[in-house]
N, C-alpha and C positions, 0 to 999 in steps of 0.2 A: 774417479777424478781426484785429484791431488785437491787439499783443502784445508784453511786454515784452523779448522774447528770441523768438529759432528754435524753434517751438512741437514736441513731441514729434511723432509722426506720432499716435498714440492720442490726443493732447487734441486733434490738426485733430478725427479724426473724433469724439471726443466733444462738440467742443462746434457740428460739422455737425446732430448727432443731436438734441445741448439745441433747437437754433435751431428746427431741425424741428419739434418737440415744441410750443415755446412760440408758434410761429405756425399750428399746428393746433388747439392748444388741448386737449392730449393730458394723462396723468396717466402721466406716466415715470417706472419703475425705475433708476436708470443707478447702475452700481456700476464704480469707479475704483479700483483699489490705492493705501493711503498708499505715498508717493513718488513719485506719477506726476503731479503738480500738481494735483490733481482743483480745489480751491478757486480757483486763477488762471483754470482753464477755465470754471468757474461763472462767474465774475465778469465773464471777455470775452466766452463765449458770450450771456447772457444780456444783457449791459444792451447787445450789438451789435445783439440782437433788438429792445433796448428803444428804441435812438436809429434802427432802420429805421421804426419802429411810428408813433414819434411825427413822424418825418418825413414820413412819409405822411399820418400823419391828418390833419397843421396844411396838407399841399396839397390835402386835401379842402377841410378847411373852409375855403380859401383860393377853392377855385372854387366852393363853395357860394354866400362872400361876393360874387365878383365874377357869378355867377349872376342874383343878387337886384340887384345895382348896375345888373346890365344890363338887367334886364327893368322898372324901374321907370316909363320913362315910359309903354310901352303898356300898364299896369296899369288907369288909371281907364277908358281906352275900353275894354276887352274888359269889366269889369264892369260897363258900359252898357247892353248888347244881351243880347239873348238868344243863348244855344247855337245854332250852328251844325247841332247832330246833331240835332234834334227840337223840339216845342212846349215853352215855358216849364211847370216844373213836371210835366214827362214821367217816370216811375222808372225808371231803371236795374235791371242784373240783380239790384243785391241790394235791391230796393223801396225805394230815396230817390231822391228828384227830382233829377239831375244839379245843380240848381247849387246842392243842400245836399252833395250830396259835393264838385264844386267847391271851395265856400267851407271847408269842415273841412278839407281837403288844404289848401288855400293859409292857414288858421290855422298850421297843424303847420309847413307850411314858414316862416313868418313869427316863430313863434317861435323854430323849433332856430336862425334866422338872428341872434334879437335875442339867444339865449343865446351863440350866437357869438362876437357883436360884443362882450358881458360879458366873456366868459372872455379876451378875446382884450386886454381892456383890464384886466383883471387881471393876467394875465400880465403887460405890458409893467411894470406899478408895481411887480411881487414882483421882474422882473429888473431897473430900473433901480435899485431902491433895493438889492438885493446887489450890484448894480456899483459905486457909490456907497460902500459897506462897505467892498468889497473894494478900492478903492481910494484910499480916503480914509480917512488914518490919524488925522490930528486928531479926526475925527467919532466915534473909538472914546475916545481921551483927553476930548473934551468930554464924551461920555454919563456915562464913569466920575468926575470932575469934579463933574459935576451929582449923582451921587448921594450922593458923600461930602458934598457942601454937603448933604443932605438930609438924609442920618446926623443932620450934626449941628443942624439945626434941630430934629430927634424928640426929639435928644438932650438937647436947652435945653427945651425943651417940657415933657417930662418930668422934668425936674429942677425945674421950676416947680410942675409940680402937687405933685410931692413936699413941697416947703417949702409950699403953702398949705394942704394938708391934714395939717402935722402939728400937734399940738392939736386938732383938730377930731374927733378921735372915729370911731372907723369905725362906719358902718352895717348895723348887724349882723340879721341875718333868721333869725327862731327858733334865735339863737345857734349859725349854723354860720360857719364863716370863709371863706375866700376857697378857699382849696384843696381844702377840705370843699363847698364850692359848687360847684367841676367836677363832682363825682360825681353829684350829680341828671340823670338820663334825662330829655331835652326832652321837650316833649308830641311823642308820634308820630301824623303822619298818614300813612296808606297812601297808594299809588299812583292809586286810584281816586278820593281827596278831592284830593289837591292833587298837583303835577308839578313837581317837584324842580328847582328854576332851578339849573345848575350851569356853570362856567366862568371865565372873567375878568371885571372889574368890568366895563370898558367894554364898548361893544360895538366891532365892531373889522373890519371890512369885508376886511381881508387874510384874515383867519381861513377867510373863506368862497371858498376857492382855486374855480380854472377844476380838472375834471375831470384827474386827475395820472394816470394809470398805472405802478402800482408792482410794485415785487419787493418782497415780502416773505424776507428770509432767515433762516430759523431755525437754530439750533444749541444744542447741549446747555450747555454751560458758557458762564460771564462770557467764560470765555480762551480759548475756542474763538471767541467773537465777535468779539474783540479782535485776534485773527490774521488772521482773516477782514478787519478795516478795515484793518490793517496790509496786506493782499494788494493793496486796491482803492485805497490810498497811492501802492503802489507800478505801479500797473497804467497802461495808458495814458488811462483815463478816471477817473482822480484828482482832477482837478483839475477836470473839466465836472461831477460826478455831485454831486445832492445829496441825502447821506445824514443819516438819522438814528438813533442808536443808543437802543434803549430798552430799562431791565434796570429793577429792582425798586425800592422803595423804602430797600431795606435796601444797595445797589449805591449811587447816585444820589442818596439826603439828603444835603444840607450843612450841617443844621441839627442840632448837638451835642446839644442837651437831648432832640431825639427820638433820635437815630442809639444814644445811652444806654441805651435800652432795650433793644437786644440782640435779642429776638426779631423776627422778619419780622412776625407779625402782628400785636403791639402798634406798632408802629414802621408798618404802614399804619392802623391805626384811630388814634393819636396824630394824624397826619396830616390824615386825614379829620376827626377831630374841630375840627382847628385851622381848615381851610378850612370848616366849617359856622358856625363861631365867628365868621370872617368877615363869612358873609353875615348871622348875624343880627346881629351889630352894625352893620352898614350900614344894618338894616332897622328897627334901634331907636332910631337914629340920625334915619334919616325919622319915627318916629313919636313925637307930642308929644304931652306932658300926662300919659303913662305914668313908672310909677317904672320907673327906669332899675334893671337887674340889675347884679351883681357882674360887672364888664369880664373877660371869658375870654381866655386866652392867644391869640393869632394868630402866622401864622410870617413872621417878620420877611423870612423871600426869594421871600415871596409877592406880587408886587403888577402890574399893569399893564402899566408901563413896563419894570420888569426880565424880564417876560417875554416882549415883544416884543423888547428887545435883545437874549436870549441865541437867541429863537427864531430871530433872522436870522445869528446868527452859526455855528447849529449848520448851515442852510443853505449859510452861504460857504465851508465848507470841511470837508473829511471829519475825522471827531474819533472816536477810540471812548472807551467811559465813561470810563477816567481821565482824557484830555484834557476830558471833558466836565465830570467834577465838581470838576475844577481851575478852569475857566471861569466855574464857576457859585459858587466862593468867591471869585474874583477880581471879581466882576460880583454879587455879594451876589444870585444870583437862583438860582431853583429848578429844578438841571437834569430833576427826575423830570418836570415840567409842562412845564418850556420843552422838551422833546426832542418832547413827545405833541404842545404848541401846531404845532410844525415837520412835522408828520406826513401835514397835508394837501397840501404842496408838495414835500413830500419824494419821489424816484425810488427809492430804494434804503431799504428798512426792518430794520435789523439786528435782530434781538430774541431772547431763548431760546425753546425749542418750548413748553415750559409756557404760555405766556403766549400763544401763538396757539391753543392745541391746547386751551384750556377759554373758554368762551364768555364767560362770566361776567367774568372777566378780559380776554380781548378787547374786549370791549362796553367795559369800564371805563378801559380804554386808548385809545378812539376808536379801535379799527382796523375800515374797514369793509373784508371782501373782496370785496365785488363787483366781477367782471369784471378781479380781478387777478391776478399770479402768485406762484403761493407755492413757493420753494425750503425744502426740510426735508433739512440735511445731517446726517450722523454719524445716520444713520437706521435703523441697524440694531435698535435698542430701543424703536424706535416705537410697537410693539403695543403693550410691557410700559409703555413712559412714559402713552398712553391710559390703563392699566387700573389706575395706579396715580392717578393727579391723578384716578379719578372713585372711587375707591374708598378708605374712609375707617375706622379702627377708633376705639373708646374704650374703656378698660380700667372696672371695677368703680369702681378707686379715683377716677376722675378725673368718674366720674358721681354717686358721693357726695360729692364735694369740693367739687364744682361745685352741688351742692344745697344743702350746709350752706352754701356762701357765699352763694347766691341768696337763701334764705331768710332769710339775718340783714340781706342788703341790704335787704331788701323791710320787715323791720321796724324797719328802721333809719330809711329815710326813706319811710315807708307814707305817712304825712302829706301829706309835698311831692310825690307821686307822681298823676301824673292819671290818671284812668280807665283808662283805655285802655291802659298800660304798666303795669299791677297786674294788668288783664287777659292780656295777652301773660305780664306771668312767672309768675303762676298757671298757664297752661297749660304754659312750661318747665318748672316745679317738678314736675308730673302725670307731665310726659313721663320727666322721668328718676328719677319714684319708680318708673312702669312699667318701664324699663328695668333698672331694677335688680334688680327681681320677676323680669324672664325670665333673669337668672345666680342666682335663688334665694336672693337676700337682703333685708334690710331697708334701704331709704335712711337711717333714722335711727339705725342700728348703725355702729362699726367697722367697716369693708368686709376689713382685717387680719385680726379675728378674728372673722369669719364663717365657718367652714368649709361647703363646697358640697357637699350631699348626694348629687347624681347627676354626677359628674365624667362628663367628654367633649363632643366635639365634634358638634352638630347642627345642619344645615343647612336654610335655609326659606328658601321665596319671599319674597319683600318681602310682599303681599298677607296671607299668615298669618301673618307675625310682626306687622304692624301688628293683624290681626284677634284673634291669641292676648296681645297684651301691652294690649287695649285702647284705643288711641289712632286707630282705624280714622276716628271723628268728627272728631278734630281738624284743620286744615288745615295741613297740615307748608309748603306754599306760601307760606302767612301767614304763621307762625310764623321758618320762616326768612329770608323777605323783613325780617320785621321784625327781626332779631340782626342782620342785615347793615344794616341801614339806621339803627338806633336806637344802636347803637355800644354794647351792651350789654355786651358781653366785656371793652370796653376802662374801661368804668364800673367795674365789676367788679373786674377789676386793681387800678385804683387804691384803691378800697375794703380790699381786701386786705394790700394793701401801709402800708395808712393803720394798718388795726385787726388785721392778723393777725400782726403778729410785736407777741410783747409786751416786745420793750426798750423804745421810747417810753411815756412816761408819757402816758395815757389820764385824760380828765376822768372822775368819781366818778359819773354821774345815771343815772337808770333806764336809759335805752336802750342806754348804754356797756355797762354790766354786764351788759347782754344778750350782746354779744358778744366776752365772755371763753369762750363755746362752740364759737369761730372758732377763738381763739387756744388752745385743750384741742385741738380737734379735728385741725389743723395738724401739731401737737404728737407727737398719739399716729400719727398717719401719719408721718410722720418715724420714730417707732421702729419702726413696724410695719413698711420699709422696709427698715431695720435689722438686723433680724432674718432676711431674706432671702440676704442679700449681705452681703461686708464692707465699709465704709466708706470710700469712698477720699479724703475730706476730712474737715475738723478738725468740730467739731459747729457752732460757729456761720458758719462756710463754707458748710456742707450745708443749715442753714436760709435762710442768705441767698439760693443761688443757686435754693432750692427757690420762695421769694418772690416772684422774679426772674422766673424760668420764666412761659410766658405763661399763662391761664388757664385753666383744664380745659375752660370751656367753648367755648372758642377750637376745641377739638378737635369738642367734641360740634356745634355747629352744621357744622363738616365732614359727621358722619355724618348730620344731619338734610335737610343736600341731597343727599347718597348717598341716601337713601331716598326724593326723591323722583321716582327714574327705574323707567322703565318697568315693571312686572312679570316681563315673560321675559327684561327685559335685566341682570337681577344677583340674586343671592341673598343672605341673612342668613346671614353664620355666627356662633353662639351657642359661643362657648369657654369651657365650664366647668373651671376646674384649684382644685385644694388650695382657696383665699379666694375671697371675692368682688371681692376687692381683684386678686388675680393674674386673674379671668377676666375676659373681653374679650366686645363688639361688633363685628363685621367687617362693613362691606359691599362685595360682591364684584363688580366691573364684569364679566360675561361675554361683551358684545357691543361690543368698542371700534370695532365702525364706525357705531354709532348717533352718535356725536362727532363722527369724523371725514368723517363724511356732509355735514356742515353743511359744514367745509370744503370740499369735492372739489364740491358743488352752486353754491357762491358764484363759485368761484374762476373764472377763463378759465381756466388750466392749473396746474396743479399737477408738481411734479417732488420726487422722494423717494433723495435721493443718500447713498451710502455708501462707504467704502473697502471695507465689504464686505457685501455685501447678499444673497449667498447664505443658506439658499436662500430665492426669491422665491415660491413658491408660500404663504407665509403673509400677504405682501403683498396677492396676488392676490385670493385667498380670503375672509382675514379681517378685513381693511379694505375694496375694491374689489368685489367682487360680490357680498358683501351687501347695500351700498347700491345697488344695482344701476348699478355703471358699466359702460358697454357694453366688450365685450372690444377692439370693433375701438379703440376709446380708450385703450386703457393701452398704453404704450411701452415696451418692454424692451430698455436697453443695458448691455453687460458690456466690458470690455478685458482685455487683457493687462498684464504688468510691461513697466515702461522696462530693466529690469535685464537683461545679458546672461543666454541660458541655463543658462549655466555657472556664474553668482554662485547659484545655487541649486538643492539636492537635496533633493526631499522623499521620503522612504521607507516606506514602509507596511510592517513589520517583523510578522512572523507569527511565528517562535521567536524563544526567545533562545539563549545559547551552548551551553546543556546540550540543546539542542532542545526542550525545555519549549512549549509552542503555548500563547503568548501569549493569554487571553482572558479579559479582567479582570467579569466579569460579576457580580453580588451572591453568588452560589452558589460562584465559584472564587478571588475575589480576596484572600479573606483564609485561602487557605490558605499554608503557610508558604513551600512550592516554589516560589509566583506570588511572593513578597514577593525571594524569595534572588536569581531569577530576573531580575525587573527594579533590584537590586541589583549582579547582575554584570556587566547591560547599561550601568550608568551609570559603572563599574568604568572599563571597556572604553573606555565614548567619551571621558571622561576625561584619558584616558592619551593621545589624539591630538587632541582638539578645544583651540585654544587660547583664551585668553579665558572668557569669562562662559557657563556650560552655566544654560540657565532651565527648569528640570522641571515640568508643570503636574499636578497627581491630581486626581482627580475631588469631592474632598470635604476639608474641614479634617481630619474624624476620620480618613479614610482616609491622609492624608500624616502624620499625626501617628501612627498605627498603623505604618505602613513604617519609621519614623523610629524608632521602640521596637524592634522587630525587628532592624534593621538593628543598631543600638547593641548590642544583646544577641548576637547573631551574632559581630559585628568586622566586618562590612562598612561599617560609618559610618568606621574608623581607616583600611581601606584609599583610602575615598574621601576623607578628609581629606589625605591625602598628597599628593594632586595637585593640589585643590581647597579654598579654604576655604568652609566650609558656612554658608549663609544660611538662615531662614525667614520664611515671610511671617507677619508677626505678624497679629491679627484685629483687633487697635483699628486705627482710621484714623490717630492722628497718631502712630503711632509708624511708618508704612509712609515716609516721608519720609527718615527716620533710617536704617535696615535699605537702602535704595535708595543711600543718600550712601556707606556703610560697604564694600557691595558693589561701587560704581564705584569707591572709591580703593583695593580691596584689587586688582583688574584692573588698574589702572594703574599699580600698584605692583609686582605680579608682572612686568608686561611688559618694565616698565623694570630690574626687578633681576636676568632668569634663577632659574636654580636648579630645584629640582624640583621648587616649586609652580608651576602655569602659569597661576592664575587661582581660580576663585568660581563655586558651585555653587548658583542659589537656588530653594530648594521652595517652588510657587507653588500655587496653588489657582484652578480654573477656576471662572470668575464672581465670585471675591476681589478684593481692591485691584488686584493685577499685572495682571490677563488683561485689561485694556480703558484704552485713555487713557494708558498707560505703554512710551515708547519705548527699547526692547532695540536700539539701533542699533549698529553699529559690533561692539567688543569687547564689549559690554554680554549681546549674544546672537549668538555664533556657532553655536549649535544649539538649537533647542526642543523640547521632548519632552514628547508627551502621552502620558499613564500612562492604559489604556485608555479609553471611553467614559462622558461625564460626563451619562450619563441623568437626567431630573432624578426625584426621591422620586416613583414612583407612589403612593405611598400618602397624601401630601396630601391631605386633604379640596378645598382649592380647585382641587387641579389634577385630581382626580377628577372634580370637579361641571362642570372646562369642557372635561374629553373627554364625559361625557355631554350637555353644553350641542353640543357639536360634531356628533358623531355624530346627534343630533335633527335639527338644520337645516343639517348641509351634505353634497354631496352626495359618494357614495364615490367614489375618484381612483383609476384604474388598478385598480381589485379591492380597495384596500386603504378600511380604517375612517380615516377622518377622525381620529379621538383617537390612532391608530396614527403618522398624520402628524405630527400635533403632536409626538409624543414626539419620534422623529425630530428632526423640524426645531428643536425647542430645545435637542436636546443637539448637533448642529451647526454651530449659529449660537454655541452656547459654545465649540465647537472650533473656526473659523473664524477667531471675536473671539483666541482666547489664540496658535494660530500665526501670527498676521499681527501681533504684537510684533516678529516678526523682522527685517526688513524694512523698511527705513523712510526709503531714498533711492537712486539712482540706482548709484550706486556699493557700497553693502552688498551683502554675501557670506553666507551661513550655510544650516545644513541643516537638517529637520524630521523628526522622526521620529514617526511615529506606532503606536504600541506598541499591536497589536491588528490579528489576523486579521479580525476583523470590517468593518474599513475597507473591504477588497477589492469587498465587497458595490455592486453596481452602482446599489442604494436609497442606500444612505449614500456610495459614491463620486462622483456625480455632485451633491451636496451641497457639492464643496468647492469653495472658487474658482477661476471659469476660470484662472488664472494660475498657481495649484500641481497643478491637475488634469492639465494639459499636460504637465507634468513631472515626475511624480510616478511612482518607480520600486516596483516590489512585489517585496518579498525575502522568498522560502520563511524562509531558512535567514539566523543570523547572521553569519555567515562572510562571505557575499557582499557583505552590508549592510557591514559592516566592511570591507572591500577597498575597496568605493565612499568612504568616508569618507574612508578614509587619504589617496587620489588628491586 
């Protein structure tokens, strides 16, 4: 394998294993320790795979071609005569006359020959003209040249219409204005009346590439992708590979007036509106004799040409999003479109897993996977990322919000509204007066002050909650297809935005005055909010950003396609608390390989990588053989650390000093002996660990209970003496802050001596710290997990999918399937938080894991092969501590 450096001996054999994998067409496990290169070995295992694959196939179709070249002249005399093997029009064994199967065989081969000879001349035009790019630098100056001449002829153009229409009077229609004219709903036709022409103007012959075989690579974060193109920059097939990176609209806009918007969803329906805007003005454009409508906004970095240029340029050379949406202000053209236009010729497809892992969004992206391969790295969250992108809530208040606004829409402009779109929101209106019937209130009340008569939490099939809330008639199919497609939410919005805050001065006439019940209603939710919580902005701050916020129904058509999966694949949960405003809609995804099925069936191979992907039995299980992948198909690779033995001790500690037998369980952990107990253990390590000690508990309440105790005791002043003490806050942007404050107090102790030796930070497993946050160096020289972070048995959801478990899967070793589950997600929490530690070749630090329970051969062989190896068990503190000190 081609490589930029002397490859470890664990990446040869990992990426022997990738290779294998992807030329069987396997569906591989392979889990790699951070710091052991795992992404460089992705990137040379697989596209080595990808450049043997394509080598091969182009000398197929190479001797196909010259196949056909050579057999051409004896062609007209053999279909002269008759067959040699029997009388003309004689059947064969499957009853056709030998020279009808004949002739259909030499079709088939005459065509795969002519599509050949296409792709094969396509190719040559996609590469000489990136040759051409890439080496011709005037050709880059002339395009940009041409377009600023273009700029400014729109520019004159428009400044012309401006001066002849002014005096002239605007053309005013049932006295709405121009702005007030985007908010009218087009006539909607379904799928079934007409078919959606979508794309570029032209038509465009490159577009329609030869057969590409791609990787797809997924990963969780923007900047986890962004590394990832930084790897394959630096790798040796940098400079041949053409990749293309694709993130979000809210990533990838270049265009300010949308990017303003702020939320992801109004910021794709903004979008979408503007390319619909498009084509109908092209198409009003062709048609004469019609009055021409109010000209609707179009997005200026939409067009043709600019997206051929950026599409060849995303080609010639590896870029991730920032270099892309730098590209795309330098070249006035749309990197969201030019990245997907590049997608068909693209080898390498960077993108986040949301975006491949829900269909809808796929389809919408052009990604086809047929018979390609798909990498899913940082895959450890995999299940939960399925179960969360199909699973969808809506609160009381955001179902009556979402009403009152619908409703004043719909009288607002009832008039200008056609059939069929009076129709659709009459049935939205229905749907969510029923929904609001089953949390037990009125849609046309305060949802604030509603108080809910039978508080708690109840659980239903999809099937009886549409049956018990009435809407079992309606077609949730239709209805959703049509919010996605009619651009209803984003109408909405701006409606909202137009008539719901009452600072602008509003015209005086009947209809206006209808909707000062928008601007009450707004109003009195805003305080009913209020009244909950304290207020952490000024009041016309809190109304602005509430404005702002995307639309309530933006949410509710999420839950409207949650409902419409399968019956035994998810449930309703009904949360009634205090209001109708506080309780909520839940729909709960229980089968995430119904999803991931569609994947794993399209793909040639599939591969599922993680730094730490123990344990794999929920892989196996709850993704893979419920779709029914065959066993002998799925691959399983694990390694080792690059890191010497000796840079790491992990301990499994059963007492602590006073010999107290460590077992933090809900029955003994909040008694006061277990709190003193792992108080004098931290006492202890303290006093010889240097640098940054990272302590994980199982629960916020739970470390914030230790932490009161402690205080109250004087074990917090003894631990301050050696340590200065951090907490993980629970808002996200103050985790930023607390992380900066922690590293410069470590580098500050290092550097000055004295009797403090560093920084002590109480983390929380499955909080900001435990995942995506690197403890390297002095940052974590020991981790320490404060017993077993079992997740709440008593969840209604996580109740409903150990009983969803237990029904369809089958028992493992003697034990209950919902038994496993537990298990394996409070391990995979334990796995993700001490594999902080650790995070390059040279790192040193030790693990402790505070809990007799570890020992246990179920939960021990749960941890990764690489601390499993290593991993010492100490009765007694004493001995623990003797190891430490060495």
């Amino acid at each position: 394998f081609p490589f930029p450096f002397q490859p470890y001996r664990i990446q040869e054999q990992f990426m022997a294993a990738l290779y294998g994998a992807l030329e069987a067409g396997s569906v591989g496990i392979f889990e790699s320790p951070t710091g052991t290169g795992k992404s460089l070995s992705l990137i040379c295992g697989a596209l080595s795979w990808l450049r043997d694959f394509e080598e091969k196939k182009q000398q197929e179709e190479a001797r196909l071609l010259a196949l056909e070249g050579g057999g051409q002249e004896g062609s007209g005399q053999e279909g002269g005569r008759p067959l040699a093997s029997g009388e003309p029009g004689c059947p064969n064994s499957s009853g056709e006359p030998d020279w009808i199967t004949a002739f259909v065989q030499k079709k088939e081969e005459q065509d795969l020959v002519n599509r050949l000879k296409e792709e094969q001349i396509r190719r040559k035009k996609r590469e000489d003209r990136l040759e051409k790019i890439r080496h011709n630098v005037q050709l880059k100056y002339a395009a940009k040249r041409k377009r600023a001449e273009e700029d400014e002829t729109k520019r004159l153009l428009q400044l012309s219409k401006e001066i002849l229409s002014e005096g002239a009077g605007a053309d005013e229609l049932e006295q709405l204005d121009h702005n007030e004219e985007e908010l009218i709903l087009a006539e909607y036709e379904s799928d079934e009346e007409k078919k959606v022409a979508s794309g570029l103007e032209e038509d465009d012959d490159d577009l329609e590439e030869e057969h590409v075989t791609k990787i797809y690579y997924c990963s969780r974060t923007h900047s986890q992708l962004s590394q990832f193109v930084h790897e394959v920059q630096k790798s040796p097939f940098g400079k041949d590979t053409r990749l293309v990176s694709l993130g979000s609209r809210q990533n990838l806009c270049v265009n300010e007036e949308v990017r303003r918007l702020g939320a992801l969803q109004l910021i794709n329906d903004r979008c979408m509106e503007m390319q619909k805007n498009k084509h109908e003005k092209k198409s009003d454009e062709e048609t004469e004799g019609k009055k021409r409508r109010v000209s609707r906004a179009v997005c200026p970095f939409y067009s043709y040409e600019q997206m051929q240029f950026l599409r060849d340029e995303v080609l010639v050379e590896v870029k991730d999003i920032e270099q892309l949406v730098t590209l795309g202000r330098e070249t006035k053209a749309c990197p969201y479109y030019g990245s997907r236009y590049a997608i068909p010729a693209a080898q390498l497809v960077v993108l986040p897993y949301q975006m491949l892992l829900h269909e809808a969004t796929r389809s919408a992206a052009g990604i086809n996977l047929k018979d390609q391969v798909v990498i899913i790295d940082e895959a450890h969250n995999l299940i939960d990322t399925i179960t969360c992108i199909h699973s969808a809530e809506v609160s009381g208040s955001q179902l009556c919000c979402a009403h009152s606004q619908l409703l004043q829409y719909m009288e607002r402009y009832r008039k200008r509204l056609k059939a069929k779109n009076l129709m659709y929101i009459k049935q939205i209106l229905y749907l969510l007066e029923r929904f609001v019937v089953m949390l037990g209130g009125n849609v046309n009340q305060n949802p604030s002050c509603q108080a809910v008569s039978q508080t708690g939490t109840v659980l239903k099939s999809i099937n009886d909650f549409l049956f018990q809330s009435q809407i079992d008639n309606i077609n949730l199919f239709k209805v959703q297809r049509y919010c996605e497609k009619s651009l209803i939410s984003r109408k909405l919005f701006g409606f909202v935005e137009r008539y719901g805050n009452p600072a602008p001065a509003v015209k005086t006439n009947k209809e206006n005055q209808k909707l000062t019940g928008l601007q009450n209603f707004l109003l009195t939710l805003q305080q009913g909010s209020d009244k909950e919580g304290p207020r952490q902005s000024p009041p016309a701050e809190a109304e602005k950003d509430q404005l702002r916020a995307a639309s309530p129904l933006m949410h509710i058509e999420g839950f409207l396609s949650a409902l419409t999966n399968a019956n035994e694949d998810g449930r309703v949960i009904l949360n009634r608390q205090g209001t109708v405003g506080q309780s909520s809609l839940k729909f709960l995804l229980l089968n995430p390989a119904v999803h991931f099925a569609k994947v794993v069936k399209e793909c040639r191979a599939v591969i599922i990588a993680g730094g730490t992907m123990q344990p794999v039995a929920d892989f196996r299980e709850q993704l893979l053989s419920c779709p029914g992948v065959e066993p002998a198909r799925i691959v399983e690779f694990s390694c080792g650390h690059v890191i010497p033995p000796e840079n790491i001790l992990p301990i499994i500690l059963c007492s602590g000093p006073s010999n107290q037998q460590l077992e933090f369980t809900y029955q003994t952990r909040d008694l006061p002996q277990m709190m003193d107990e792992t108080g004098r253990i931290l006492c202890n390590l303290c006093n010889v660990v240097p640098g940054g000690v990272v302590c994980f508990f199982p629960s916020y309440d739970y470390e914030k209970q230790v932490y009161a105790h402690w205080e109250k005791t004087g074990l917090l002043t003894l631990l301050a003496a050696k340590k200065k003490i951090f907490q993980e806050p629970k808002k996200a942007n103050q985790v930023e802050q607390v992380l900066l404050e922690y590293a410069k107090c470590i580098k500050r102790c290092s550097q000055a001596g004295g009797q403090m030796t560093g920084a002590l930070l109480l983390s929380v497993v499955g909080g900001k710290m435990s995942e995506g946050i690197n403890f390297s160096d002095d940052l974590g020289r020991c981790v320490i997990m404060v017993g077993m972070p079992y997740p709440n048995i008593k969840s209604p959801e996580l109740q409903e999918k150990m009983t969803w478990l237990d029904k369809t899967m089958p028992r493992a070793a003697g034990q209950a399937p919902s038994r496993v589950l537990i298990e394996n997600l409070c391990m995979k929490a334990v796995n993700q938080s001490i594999g902080r530690a650790i995070r390059h070749q040279k790192d040193f630090a030790s693990i402790l894991l505070l809990d007799h329970r570890y020992t246990r051969p179920a939960v021990f062989n749960k941890l990764p092969q690489w601390i499993r190896e290593r991993t010492q068990v100490k009765p007694t503190f004493g001995s623990a501590f003797a190891e430490l000190r060495k």
